[in-house]
C-alpha positions in Angstrom: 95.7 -69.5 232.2 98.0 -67.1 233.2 98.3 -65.7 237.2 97.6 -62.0 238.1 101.5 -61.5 238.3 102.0 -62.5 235.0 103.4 -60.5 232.3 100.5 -59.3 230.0 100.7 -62.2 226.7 100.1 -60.6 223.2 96.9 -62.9 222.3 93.7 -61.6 222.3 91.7 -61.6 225.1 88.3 -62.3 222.9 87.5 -63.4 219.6 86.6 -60.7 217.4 83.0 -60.9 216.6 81.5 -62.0 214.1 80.0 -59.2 211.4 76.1 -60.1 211.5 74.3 -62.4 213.9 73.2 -66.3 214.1 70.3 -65.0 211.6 72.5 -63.0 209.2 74.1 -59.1 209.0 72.6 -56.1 211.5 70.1 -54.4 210.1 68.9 -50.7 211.6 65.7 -50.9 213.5 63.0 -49.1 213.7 64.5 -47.1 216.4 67.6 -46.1 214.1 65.3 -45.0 211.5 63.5 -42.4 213.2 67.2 -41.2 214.4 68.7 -41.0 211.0 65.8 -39.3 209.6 65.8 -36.7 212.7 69.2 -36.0 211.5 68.3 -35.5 208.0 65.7 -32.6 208.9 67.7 -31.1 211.2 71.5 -31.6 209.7 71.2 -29.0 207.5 69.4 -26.0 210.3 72.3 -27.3 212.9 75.0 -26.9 209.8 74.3 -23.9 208.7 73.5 -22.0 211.9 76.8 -23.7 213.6 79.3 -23.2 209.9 81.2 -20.5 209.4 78.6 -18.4 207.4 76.8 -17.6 211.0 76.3 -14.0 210.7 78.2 -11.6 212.8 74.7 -10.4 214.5 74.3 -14.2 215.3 77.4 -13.9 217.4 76.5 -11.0 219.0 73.0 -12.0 220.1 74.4 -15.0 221.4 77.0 -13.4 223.7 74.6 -10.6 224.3 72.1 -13.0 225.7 74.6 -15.0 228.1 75.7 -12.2 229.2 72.3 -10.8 230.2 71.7 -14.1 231.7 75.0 -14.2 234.0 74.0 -10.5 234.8 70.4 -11.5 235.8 71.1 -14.3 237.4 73.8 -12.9 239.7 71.7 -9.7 240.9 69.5 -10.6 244.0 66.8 -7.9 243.1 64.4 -10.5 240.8 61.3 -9.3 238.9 59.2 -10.4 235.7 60.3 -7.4 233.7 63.8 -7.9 234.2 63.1 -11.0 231.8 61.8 -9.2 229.1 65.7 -8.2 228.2 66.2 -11.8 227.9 63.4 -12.2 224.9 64.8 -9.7 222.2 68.2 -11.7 221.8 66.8 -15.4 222.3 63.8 -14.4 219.9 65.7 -13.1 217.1 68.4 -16.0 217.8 65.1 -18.5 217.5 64.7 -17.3 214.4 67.8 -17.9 212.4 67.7 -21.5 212.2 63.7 -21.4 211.2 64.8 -19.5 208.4 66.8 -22.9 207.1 63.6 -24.9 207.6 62.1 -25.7 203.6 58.6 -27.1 202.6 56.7 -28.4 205.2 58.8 -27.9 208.2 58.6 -24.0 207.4 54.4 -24.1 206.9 54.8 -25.9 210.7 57.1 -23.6 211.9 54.6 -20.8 210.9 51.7 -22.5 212.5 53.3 -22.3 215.8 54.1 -18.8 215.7 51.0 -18.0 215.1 49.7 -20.1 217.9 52.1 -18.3 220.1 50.9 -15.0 219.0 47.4 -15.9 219.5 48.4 -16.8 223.4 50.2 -13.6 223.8 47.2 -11.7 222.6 45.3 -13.4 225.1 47.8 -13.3 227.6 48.0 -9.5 227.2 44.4 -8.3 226.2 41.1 -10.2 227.2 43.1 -12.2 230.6 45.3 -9.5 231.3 43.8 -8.9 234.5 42.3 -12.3 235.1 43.6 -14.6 238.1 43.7 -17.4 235.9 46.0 -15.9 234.0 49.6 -17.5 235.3 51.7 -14.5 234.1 49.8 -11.6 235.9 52.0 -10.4 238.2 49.9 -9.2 241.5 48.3 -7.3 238.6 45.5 -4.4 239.3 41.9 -5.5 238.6 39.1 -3.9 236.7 37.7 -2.4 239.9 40.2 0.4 240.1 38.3 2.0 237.4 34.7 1.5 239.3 36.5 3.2 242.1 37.8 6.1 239.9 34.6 6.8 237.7 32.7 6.7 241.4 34.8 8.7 242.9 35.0 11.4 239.6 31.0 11.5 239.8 30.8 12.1 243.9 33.5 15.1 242.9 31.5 16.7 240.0 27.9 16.7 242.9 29.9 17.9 245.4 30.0 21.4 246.6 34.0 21.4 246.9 34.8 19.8 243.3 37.7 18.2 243.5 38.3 19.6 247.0 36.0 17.0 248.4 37.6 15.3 251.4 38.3 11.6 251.1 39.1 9.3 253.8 41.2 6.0 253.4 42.0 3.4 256.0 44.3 0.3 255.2 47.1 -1.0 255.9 47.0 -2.9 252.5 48.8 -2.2 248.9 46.5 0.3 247.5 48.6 1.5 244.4 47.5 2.5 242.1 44.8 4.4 244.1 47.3 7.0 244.8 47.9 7.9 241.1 43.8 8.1 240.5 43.2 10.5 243.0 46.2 12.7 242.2 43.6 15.3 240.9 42.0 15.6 244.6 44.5 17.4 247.2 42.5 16.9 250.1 42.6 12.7 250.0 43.8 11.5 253.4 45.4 8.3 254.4 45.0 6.2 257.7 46.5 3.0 258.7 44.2 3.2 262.1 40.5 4.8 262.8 40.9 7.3 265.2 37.3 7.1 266.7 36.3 11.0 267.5 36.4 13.4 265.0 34.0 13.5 262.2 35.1 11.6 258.8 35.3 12.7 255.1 31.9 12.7 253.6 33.4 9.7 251.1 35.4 6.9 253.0 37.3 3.6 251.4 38.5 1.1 253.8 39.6 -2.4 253.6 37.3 -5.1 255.5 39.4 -5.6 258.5 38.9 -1.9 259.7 35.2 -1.6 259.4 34.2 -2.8 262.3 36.4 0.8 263.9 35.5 2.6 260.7 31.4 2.5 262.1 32.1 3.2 265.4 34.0 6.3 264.0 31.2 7.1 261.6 28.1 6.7 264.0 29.9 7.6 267.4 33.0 10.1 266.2 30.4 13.3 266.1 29.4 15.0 268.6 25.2 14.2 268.8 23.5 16.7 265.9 26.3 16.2 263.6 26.2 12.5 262.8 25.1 11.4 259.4 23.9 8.4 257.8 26.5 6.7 255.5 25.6 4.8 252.2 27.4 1.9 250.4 29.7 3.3 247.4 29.8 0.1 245.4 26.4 -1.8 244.6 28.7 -5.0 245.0 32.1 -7.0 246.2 34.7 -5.2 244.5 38.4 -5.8 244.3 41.3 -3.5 243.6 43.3 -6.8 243.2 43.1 -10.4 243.8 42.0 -10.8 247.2 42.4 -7.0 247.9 39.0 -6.3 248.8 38.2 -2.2 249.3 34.8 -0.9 250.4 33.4 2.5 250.2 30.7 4.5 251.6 29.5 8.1 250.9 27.6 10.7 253.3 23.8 10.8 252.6 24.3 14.3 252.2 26.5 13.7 249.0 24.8 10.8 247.6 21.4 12.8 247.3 23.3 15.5 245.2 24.7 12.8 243.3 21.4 11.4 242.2 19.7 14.7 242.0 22.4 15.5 239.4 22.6 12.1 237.3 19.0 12.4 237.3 
């Protein structure tokens, strides 16, 4: 055997090895099979979307899309709808190499689209604002439009119209309240309950400030001038997840309203 200062010799190091083993040639197992027959489905979809013939609006989509990508990802401002530019080029670029799908592959391909566009139907329509829904973004629940269709009928009883005073007090999110009571100019907003004074014959506030909201309502008046107050909303009611708003109404304003619906 030769040192490790020793010139490097010419033989072989190993024996070349035998083709086939102690019980005769390789064969593929079961393992290779399910590889080579991958590659025959998808050989021809990665040939043709990859060969020369790629369309020119292939080429574009793809650069289009990295580019909105690097853009996107380098801009620290990050929302949900600044993904939606992502979907046009990546969808229409998902859609080339289905196109080289044949027989079966093509009827599976179409069952899956269609399962996706039964998601996004549900996604967008039936659970669009339900918290189970994982893609609702802080999204505003049905009881926006209780508030507004309470708030419409109060206006219509009321001796001012839509002049009636409103009172809110929160310190919460309460968009899109603003752009439902757009129609009423004299809507007032409060972070804090200033106790005297008298409040707006129709009052929303959220839960933390009602405890100040009925010392302002039943103490604020000078005596003669208080009023009793009724509950606005038969039940809890939510503007969005965990965004609980209450309302109450001035007896006053609550008999018109019934007189008038009745």
């Amino acid at each position: 055997p030769r040192s490790l200062g020793s010139p490097l010799s010419s033989a072989p190091l190993a024996e070349p090895r035998p083709k086939g083993g102690p019980d005769g040639p390789l064969r593929p197992t079961k393992g290779h099979e399910d590889a080579a027959g991958a590659g025959r489905v998808f050989s021809p979809v990665l040939r043709r979307f990859f060969s020369r013939a790629v369309p020119k609006a292939a080429t574009f989509l793809a650069i289009y899309a990295v580019v909105l990508i690097a853009i996107y990802s380098a801009l620290p401002y990050k929302t949900p709808w600044c993904a939606v530019s992502l979907v046009y080029p990546l969808a229409l670029l998902a859609g080339m190499p289905v196109d080289a799908l044949r027989g079966r592959w093509r009827i599976l391909a179409a069952a899956a689209i269609v399962c996706l566009a039964v998601e996004a139907w549900a996604a967008s329509f039936p659970y669009a604002a339900d918290p189970r829904n994982p893609w609702v973004y802080a999204h505003t629940g049905d009881g926006v439009f209780t508030i507004r269709e309470r708030i419409a009928g109060l206006a219509r009883a009321a001796p001012q119209r839509d002049g009636v005073p409103i009172d809110v007090y929160s310190r919460e999110n309460l968009w899109p309240l603003p752009w439902y009571f757009r129609r009423y100019p004299n809507v007032r907003w409060w972070r804090d309950v200033a106790i005297p004074g008298k409040a707006a014959p129709i009052v929303l506030a959220s839960p933390g400030m009602e405890p100040d909201l009925v010392r302002k309502l039943y103490e604020g008046p000078p005596p003669g001038e208080r009023e009793l107050y009724m509950n606005l909303f038969p039940a809890y009611l939510e503007i969005r997840p965990q965004v609980e708003i209450r309302g109450y109404v001035a007896k006053s304003l609550w008999d018109l309203d019934s007189t008038s619906r009745n």
